[in-house]
C-alpha positions in Angstrom: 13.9 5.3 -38.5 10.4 4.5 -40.5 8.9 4.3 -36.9 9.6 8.1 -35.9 6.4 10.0 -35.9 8.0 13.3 -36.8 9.7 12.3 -39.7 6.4 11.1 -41.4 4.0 13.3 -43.3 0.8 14.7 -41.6 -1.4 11.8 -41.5 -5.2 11.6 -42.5 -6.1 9.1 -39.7 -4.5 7.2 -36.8 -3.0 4.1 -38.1 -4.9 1.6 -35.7 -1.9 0.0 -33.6 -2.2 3.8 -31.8 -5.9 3.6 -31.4 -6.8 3.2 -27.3 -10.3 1.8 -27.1 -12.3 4.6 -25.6 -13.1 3.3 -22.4 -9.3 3.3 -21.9 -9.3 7.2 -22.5 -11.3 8.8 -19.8 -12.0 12.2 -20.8 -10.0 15.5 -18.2 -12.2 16.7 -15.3 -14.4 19.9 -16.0 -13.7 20.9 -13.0 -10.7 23.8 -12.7 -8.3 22.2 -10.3 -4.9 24.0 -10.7 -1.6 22.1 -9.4 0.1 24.4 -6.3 2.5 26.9 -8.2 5.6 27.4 -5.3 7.7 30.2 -5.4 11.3 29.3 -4.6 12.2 33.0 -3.2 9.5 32.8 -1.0 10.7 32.1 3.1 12.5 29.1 3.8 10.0 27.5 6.2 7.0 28.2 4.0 8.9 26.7 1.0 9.7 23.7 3.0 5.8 23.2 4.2 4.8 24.3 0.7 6.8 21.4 -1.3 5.3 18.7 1.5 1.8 20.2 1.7 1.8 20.0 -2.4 3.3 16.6 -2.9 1.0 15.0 -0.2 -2.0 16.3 -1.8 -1.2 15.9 -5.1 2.3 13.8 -5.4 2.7 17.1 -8.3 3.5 20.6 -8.6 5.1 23.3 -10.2 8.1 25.5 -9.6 9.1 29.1 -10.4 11.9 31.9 -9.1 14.1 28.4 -9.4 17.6 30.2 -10.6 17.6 28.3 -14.0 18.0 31.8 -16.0 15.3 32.0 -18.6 17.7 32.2 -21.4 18.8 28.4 -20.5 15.2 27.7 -20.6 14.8 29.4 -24.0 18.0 28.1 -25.5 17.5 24.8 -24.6 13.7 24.9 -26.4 15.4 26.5 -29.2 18.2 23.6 -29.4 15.4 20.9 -29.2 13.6 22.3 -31.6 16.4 22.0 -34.1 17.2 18.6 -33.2 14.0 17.8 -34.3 13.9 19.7 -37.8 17.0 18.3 -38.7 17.1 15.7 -41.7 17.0 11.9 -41.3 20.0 11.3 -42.5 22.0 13.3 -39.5 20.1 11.3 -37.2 20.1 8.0 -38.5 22.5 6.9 -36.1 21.4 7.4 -33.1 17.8 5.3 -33.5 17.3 2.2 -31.7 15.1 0.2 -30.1 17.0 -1.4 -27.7 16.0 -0.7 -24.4 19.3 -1.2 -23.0 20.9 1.7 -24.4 21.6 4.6 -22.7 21.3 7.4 -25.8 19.4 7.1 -28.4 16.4 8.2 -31.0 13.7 6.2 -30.4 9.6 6.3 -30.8 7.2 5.2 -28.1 8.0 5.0 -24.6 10.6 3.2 -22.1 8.3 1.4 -20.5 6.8 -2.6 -22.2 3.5 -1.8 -23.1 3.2 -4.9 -25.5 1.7 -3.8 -29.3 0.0 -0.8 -28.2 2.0 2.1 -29.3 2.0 5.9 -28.3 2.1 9.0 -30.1 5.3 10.4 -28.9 9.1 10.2 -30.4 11.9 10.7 -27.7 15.6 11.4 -28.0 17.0 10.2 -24.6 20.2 10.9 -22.8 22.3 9.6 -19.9 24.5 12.1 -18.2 26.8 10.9 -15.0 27.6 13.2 -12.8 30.1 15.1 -12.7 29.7 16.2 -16.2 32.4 15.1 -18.5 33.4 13.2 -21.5 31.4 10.8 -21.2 28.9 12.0 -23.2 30.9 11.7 -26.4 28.4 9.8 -27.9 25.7 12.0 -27.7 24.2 14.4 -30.7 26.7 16.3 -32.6 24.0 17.9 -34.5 23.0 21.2 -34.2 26.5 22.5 -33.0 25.3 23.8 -29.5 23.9 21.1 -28.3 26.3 19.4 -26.2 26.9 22.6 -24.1 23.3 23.8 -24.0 22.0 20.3 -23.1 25.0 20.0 -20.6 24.3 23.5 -19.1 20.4 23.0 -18.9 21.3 18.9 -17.0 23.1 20.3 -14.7 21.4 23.3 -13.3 17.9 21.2 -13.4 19.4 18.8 -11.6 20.6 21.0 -8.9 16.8 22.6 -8.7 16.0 19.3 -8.2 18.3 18.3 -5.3 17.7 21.6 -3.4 14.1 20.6 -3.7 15.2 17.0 -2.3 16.7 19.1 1.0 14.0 21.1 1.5 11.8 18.4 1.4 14.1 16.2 4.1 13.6 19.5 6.4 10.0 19.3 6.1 10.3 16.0 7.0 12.2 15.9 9.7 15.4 13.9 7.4 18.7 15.0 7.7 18.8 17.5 4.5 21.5 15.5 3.1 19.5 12.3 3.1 19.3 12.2 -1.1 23.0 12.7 -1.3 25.4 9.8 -2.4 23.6 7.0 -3.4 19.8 7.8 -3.9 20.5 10.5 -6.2 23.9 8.7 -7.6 23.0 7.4 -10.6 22.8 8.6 -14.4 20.7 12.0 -14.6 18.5 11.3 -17.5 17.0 13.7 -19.7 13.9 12.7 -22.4 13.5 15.1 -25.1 9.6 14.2 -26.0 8.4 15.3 -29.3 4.8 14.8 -29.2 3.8 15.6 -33.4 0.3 17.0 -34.2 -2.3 14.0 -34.2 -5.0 13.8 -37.0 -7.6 12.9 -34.3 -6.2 13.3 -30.5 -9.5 11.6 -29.0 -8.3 8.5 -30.0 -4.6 7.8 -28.6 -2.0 9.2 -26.0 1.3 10.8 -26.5 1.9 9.0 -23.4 -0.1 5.8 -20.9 -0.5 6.3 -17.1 2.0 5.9 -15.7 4.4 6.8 -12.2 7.6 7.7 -12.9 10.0 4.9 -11.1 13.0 7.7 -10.2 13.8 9.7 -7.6 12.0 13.0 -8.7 11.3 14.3 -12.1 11.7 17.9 -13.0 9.7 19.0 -16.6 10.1 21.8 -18.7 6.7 21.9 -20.7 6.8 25.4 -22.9 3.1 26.6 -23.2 1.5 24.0 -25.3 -1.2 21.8 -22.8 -1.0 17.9 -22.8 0.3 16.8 -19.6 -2.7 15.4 -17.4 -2.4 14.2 -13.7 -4.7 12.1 -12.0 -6.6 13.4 -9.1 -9.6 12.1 -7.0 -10.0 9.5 -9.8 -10.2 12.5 -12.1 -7.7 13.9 -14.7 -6.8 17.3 -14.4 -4.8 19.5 -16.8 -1.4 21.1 -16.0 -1.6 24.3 -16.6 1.8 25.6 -18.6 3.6 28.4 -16.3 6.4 30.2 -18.3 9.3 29.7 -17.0 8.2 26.9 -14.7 9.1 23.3 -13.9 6.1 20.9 -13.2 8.1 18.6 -10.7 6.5 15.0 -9.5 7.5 12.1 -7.1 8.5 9.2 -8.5 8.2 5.8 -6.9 11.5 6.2 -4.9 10.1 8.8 -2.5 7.2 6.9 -1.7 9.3 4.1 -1.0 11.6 5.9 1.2 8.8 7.9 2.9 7.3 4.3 3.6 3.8 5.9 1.6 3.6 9.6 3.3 4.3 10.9 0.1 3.0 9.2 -3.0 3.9 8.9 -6.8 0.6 9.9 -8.7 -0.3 8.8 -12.7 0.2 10.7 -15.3 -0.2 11.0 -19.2 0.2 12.8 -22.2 -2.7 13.5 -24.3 -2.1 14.9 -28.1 -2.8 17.8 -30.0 -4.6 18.4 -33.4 -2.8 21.8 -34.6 0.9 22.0 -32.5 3.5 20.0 -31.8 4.6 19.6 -28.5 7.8 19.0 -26.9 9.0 18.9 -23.1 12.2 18.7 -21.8 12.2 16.1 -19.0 15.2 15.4 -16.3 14.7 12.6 -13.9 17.4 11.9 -11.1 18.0 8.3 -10.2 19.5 6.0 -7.3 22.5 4.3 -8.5 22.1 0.8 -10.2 23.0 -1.0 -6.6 21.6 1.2 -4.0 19.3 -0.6 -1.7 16.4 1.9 -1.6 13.7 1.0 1.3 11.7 3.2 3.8 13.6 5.3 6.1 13.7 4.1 10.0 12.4 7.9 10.8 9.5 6.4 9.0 8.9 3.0 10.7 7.6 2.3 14.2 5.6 -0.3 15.5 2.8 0.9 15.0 4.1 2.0 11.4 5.7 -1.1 9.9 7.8 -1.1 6.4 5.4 -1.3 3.5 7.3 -1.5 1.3 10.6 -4.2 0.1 14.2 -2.8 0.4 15.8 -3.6 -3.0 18.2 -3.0 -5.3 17.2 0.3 -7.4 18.0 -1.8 -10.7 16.4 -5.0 -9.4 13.0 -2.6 -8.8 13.3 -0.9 -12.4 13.7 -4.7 -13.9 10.1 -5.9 -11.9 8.2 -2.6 -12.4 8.4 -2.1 -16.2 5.1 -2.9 -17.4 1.8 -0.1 -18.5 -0.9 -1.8 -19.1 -4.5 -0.2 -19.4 -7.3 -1.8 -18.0 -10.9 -1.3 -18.7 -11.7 0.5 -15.4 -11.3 4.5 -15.1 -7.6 4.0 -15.2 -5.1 1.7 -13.7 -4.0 2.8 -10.5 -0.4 1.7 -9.7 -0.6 0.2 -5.8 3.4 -0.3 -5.2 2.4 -1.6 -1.3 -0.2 -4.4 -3.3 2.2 -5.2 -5.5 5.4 -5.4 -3.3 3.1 -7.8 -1.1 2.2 -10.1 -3.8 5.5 -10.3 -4.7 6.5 -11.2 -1.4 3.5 -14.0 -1.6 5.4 -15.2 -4.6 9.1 -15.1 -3.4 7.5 -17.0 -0.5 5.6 -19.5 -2.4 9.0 -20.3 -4.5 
């Protein structure tokens, strides 16, 4: 529990194993470039060409008028919040480092990112659908939060399914494509606590990075940090109340054999607020084979991308790692081929 950032006192300086070299830090665009903001009680069909249009272009957007009532939303920040006030002792037990484990306290991120640590703590949660007991060994502590986190999981989720069909219609997929297996697996939600940094120039809440899920659905409140990468630049999300930013992860651009593409992100620090998002990701099941679609595939289109096991691609794509360029881009079709090369070469 020494490791947890919020726990600590307000610190003069960054202890160096945070410190990014600055060439690893590019500084956000000045340019205003705002992520599309969709209105889910718009028409059907310009929904539909809305969510493809936006994750296209950017692989990110944000969502509003999505049916989660905005006492959830508020109920769920205020829970969260007093997770994170409560004393040590009462959350002593669920701190770990093992990566393995599906609920715990833990500081950093999920990802191996070798001794370069990030300015973030994260309670994280596994929730199997339907909703049941088995999440006896979550949190007992404040007294709500079991049925506020289980209320907030499971409505999310569904936002993030109905975006899934709208998304097949726009793509000429069968709207239940996402059912069963691709979106199977535990939903997971990360509870990031991002504490105020003494000097925010010099370290990240969180790395670039592409989400390796299904799709990602973020409740942000109003305090900035989240930055996407655009055009080789990094552009600020803009906080809409009430809203969900929503991204691609690496599943739907494997399915979509690249038409649709997972796109970096990070988490910059503050100097004067805390800040704390509320993440649910869905997820294939463990042992779903997840490759591109045939609608995708022709001759003149071939597969980019290796057909494997969901848990087999989480095992081989678990690395950050900055590099002294602008930023590392993640190329799943450069990496799947060298892999290939290898598995050839064996």
């Amino acid at each position: 529990m020494e490791n947890m950032l919020h726990l600590a006192p307000c610190r003069a300086s960054v202890p160096d194993c945070f410190i990014v070299p600055p060439e690893q830090l590019p500084p956000a665009a000045s340019a205003v470039v705002s992520l599309p903001v969709i209105d889910l009680s718009s028409s059907h069909d310009e929904v539909c060409q809305a969510i493809l249009d936006a994750g296209k272009e950017f692989g990110f957007f944000q969502v509003v008028n999505h049916g989660v009532p905005e006492q959830v939303l508020q109920d769920m920040e205020a829970v969260c919040n007093e997770f994170y006030e409560l004393p040590a002792a009462d959350k002593a037990h669920l701190y770990s480092e093992d990566k393995q484990k599906p609920n715990r306290l833990f500081s950093g991120t999920t990802f191996e990112t070798g001794d370069q640590k990030y300015w973030m703590d994260c309670l994280r949660l596994a929730c199997p659908f339907p909703v049941g007991g088995s999440t006896s060994d979550w949190p007992d502590k404040p007294q709500m939060l079991r049925e506020v986190f289980e209320k907030f999981i499971v409505l999310t989720r569904g936002v993030g399914m109905e975006l899934l069909r709208l998304l097949c219609e726009a793509m000429g997929l069968q709207p239940d494509y996402f059912d069963g297996g691709l979106s199977g697996g535990d939903t997971i939600l990360n509870v990031n606590r991002y504490p105020q940094c003494p000097n925010p120039s010099m370290t990240l809440g969180l790395p670039p990075h592409c989400d390796r899920n299904l799709i990602t659905l973020v409740h942000t409140g109003p305090v900035h940090g989240l930055q996407v990468l655009y055009n080789g630049d990094w552009i600020e999300v803009e906080p809409v109340p009430n809203a969900f930013a929503v991204n691609f992860g690496l599943q739907l651009e494997v399915v979509t054999n690249g038409m649709l593409r997972s796109v970096e992100h990070r988490v910059m620090t503050n100097l004067t607020m805390a800040r704390t998002s509320r993440v649910v990701s869905i997820h294939p099941k463990e042992d779903c084979l997840v490759g591109p679609a045939q609608e995708f595939l022709s001759a003149r289109n071939p597969p980019c991308y290796r057909t494997v096991k969901f848990g087999d691609f989480m095992r081989m794509h678990n690395i950050v790692n900055l590099r002294s360029s602008l930023n590392f881009t993640t190329n799943l079709k450069n990496i799947q081929k060298d892999l290939r090369i290898e598995a050839k070469q064996e």
